[in-house]
C-alpha positions in Angstrom: -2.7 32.2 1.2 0.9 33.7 1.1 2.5 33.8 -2.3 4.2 30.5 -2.2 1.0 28.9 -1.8 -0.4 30.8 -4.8 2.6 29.9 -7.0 2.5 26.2 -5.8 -1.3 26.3 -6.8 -0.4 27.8 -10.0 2.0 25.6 -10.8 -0.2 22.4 -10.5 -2.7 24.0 -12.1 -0.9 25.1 -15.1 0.6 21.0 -15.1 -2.9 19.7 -15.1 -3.8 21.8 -17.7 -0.8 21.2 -20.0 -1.6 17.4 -19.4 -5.7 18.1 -20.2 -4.7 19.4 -23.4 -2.6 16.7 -24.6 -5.3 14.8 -23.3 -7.3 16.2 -26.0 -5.3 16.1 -28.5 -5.0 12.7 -28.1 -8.4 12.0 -28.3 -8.0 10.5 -24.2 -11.2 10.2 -22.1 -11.4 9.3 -18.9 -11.3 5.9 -19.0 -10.1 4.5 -22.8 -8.2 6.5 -25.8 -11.2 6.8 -28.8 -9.8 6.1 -32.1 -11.4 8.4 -34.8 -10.6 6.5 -38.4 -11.8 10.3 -40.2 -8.3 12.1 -38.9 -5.9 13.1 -41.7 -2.5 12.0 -40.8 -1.3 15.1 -41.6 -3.7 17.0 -38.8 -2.0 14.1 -36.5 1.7 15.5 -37.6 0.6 19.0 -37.1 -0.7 18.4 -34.1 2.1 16.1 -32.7 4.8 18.9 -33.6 2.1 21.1 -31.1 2.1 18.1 -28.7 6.1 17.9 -29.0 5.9 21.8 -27.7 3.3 20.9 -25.0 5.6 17.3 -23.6 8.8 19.8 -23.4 6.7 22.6 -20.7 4.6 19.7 -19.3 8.3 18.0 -18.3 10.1 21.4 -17.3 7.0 21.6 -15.0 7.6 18.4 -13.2 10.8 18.5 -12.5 9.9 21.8 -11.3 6.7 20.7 -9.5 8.8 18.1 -7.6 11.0 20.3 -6.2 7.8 21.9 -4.2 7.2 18.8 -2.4 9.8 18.5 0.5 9.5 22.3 0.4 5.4 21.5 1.0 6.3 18.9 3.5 8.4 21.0 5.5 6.4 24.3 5.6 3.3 23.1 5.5 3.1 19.5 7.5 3.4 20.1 11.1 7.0 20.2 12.2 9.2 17.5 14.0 9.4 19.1 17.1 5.9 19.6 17.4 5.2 15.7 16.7 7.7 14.7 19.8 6.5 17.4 22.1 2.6 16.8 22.1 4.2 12.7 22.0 6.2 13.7 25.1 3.1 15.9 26.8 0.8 12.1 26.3 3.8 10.1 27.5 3.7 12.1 30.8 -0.3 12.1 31.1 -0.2 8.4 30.7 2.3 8.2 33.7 0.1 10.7 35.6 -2.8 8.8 35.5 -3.4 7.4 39.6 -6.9 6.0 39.3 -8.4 2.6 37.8 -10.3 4.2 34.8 -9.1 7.3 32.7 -11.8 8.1 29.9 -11.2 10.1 26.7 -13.7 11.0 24.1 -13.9 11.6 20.4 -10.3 9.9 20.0 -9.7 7.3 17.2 -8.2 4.2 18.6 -4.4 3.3 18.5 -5.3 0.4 16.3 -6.9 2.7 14.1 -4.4 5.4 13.8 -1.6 2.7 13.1 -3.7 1.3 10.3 -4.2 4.7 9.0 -0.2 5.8 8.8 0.6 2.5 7.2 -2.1 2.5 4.8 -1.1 6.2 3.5 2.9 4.7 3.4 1.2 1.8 1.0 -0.4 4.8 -1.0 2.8 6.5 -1.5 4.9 3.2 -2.1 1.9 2.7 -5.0 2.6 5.9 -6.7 6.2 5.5 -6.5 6.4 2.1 -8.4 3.5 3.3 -10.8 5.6 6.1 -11.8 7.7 3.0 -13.5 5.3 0.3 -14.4 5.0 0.0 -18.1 2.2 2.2 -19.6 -0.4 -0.7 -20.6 -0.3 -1.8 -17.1 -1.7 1.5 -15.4 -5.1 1.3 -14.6 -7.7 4.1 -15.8 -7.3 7.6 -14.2 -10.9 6.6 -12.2 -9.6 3.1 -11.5 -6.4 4.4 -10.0 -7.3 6.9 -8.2 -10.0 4.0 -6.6 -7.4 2.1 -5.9 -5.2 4.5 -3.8 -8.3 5.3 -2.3 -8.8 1.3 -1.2 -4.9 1.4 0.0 -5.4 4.3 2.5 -7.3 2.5 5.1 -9.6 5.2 5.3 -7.6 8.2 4.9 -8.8 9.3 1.7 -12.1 9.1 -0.3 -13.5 9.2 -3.5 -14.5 12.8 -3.9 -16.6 14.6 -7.2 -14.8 15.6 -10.2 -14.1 19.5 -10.4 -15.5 21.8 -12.7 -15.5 21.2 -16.2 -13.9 18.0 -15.7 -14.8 14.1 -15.4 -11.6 12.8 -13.6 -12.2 11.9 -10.1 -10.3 12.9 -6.9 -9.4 12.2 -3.5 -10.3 14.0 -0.2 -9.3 13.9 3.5 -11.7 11.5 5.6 -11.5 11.8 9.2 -10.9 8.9 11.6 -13.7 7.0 13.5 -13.4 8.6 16.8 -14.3 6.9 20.1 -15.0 7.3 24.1 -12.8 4.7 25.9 -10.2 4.3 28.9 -7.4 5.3 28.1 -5.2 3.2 30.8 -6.6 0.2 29.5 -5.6 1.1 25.7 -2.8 0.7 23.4 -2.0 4.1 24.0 -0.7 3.6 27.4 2.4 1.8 26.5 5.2 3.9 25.9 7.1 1.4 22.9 3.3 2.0 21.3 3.3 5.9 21.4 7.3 5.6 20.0 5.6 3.8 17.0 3.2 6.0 16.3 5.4 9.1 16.5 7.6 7.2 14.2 4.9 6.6 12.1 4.2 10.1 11.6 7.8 11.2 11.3 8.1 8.7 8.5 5.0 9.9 6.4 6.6 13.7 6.6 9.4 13.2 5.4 10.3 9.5 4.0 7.0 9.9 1.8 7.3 13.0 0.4 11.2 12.2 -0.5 9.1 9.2 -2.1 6.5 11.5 -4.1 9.3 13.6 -5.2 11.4 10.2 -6.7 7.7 9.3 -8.4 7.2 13.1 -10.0 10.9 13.5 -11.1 10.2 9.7 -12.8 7.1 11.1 -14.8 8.9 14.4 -15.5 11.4 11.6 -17.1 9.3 9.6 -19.0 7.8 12.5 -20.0 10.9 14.1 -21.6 12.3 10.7 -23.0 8.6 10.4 -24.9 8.5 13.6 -26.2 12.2 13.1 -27.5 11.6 9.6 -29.1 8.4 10.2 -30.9 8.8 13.6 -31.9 12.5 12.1 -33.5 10.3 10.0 -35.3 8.8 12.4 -37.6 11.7 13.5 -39.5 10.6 10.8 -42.4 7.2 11.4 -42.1 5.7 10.4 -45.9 1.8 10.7 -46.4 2.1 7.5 -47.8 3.5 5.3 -45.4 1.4 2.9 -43.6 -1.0 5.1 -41.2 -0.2 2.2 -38.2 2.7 3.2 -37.3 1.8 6.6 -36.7 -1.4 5.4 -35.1 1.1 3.3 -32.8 3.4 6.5 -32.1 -0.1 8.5 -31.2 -1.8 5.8 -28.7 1.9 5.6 -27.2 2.0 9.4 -26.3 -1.6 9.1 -25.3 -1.0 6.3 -22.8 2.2 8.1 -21.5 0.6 11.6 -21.1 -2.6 9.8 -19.5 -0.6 7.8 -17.0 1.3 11.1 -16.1 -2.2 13.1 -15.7 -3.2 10.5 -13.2 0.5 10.3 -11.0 0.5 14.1 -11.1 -2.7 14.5 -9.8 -2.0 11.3 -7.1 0.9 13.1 -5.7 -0.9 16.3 -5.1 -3.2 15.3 -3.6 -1.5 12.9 -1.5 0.9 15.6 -0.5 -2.1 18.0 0.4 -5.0 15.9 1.5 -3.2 12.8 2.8 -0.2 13.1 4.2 -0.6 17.0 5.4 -4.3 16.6 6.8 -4.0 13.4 8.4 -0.4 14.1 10.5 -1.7 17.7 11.2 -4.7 16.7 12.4 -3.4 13.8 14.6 -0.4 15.8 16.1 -2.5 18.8 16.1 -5.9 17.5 17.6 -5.8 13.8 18.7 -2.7 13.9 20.4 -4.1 17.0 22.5 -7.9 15.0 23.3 -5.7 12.2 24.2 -4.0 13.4 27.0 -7.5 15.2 28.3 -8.7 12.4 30.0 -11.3 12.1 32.9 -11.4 10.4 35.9 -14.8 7.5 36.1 
């Protein structure tokens, strides 16, 4: 891991755990924010002065954090050239072939592979337009990570929680892979190989321009919370009706919950979507492709 991986890493890290502890603060589980009718309006002020601190480096770290992502794309998602040279090396096996049956093995199909690319464009398009929805329309953080999961077509699964934590998250799943003649496929028609290569081209760089719009959203929202609620203390009186401030705290909570979950969504999108499934494809499938057998 070179030092622009580590400081990447530690970057989300750091965001995740600026977000946890707001989280806590909050009184946010997973999956519902828990009222507790014992705490002191005036722990609620100290601590939302503390929070105030915490929304300012949580929103410095977004806009920051988004600023990795065409960086990540770029350096870390196969290149372009790559893509239309391993496209051009199948192109030219496909007009190579001379006999009736060409078999390849342990290949998804070309049906497969399309519905892959476009179900990891309708993942990214799902974060983008989260990153505005209003914040008692997001789902749970398990609920939307489920859904994106749904959306991918297969891409990504629900994987375990990590340590010390009860949030789920999303790993790579690898294709369905197949033996099958290649001549007789999809994959022999030329206007079909151009729309999987544009396919992949897309998901490098249109979707991470996409994840980068959704993060420097949050960052946003973020920043604009932070500023409205924390304005709002200046005429804090202990004996002002306690449901206004009880508003002001589940409104930072939902905010600060819905930008745990589209933090975490873009990250690993970015890492175990997008990067894993055009690497692998341009990397490994295209290669197997063009390996084909004579039956």
């Amino acid at each position: 891991m070179n030092m622009h991986e580590t400081d990447e890493l530690t970057l989300a890290n750091e965001i995740e755990k600026e977000l946890t502890d707001i989280n806590g603060l909050l009184f946010i589980s997973s999956d519902v924010i828990v009222s507790n009718e014992s705490y002191h309006l005036s722990n609620f002020v100290k601590d939302i002065k503390t929070i105030g601190i915490k929304l300012y480096k949580v929103s410095i770290k977004l806009y920051k954090f988004s600023k990795f992502i065409r960086d990540f794309a770029i350096n870390k998602i196969v290149s372009e050239k790559k893509i239309h040279e391993n496209f051009n090396a199948l192109a030219g096996a496909v007009g190579d072939i001379h006999m009736a049956r060409a078999y390849v093995r342990g290949v998804p199909t070309f049906q497969d592979q399309r519905a892959r690319f476009l179900g990891l464009i309708r993942v990214v398009d799902y974060i983008e337009k989260s990153a505005d929805i209003p914040v008692e329309s997001m789902p749970n953080a398990d609920m939307y990570i489920e859904n994106i999961a749904k959306l991918s077509n297969g891409v990504l699964k629900i994987s375990r929680p990590d340590e010390g934590s009860t949030f789920k998250n999303l790993s790579w799943a690898p294709p369905n892979v197949l033996e099958y003649d290649l001549k007789g496929s999809p994959w022999a028609s030329i206007s079909n190989l151009d729309q999987i290569k544009n396919l992949s081209i897309k998901c490098k760089y249109d979707m991470a321009e996409k994840l980068q719009s959704a993060a420097n959203k949050i960052a946003k929202r973020c920043d604009e919370s932070r500023a409205q609620y924390g304005s709002s203390l200046g005429g804090y009186d202990d004996t002002e009706n306690s449901m206004e401030y009880e508003h002001m705290q589940n409104e930072m909570a939902a905010i600060y919950s819905l930008s745990y979950s589209i933090e975490k969504a873009i990250r690993q999108c970015m890492a175990e979507g997008l990067r894993k499934e055009v690497n692998t494809f341009t990397n490994k499938y295209l290669v197997k492709l063009k390996r084909y057998e004579y039956r």
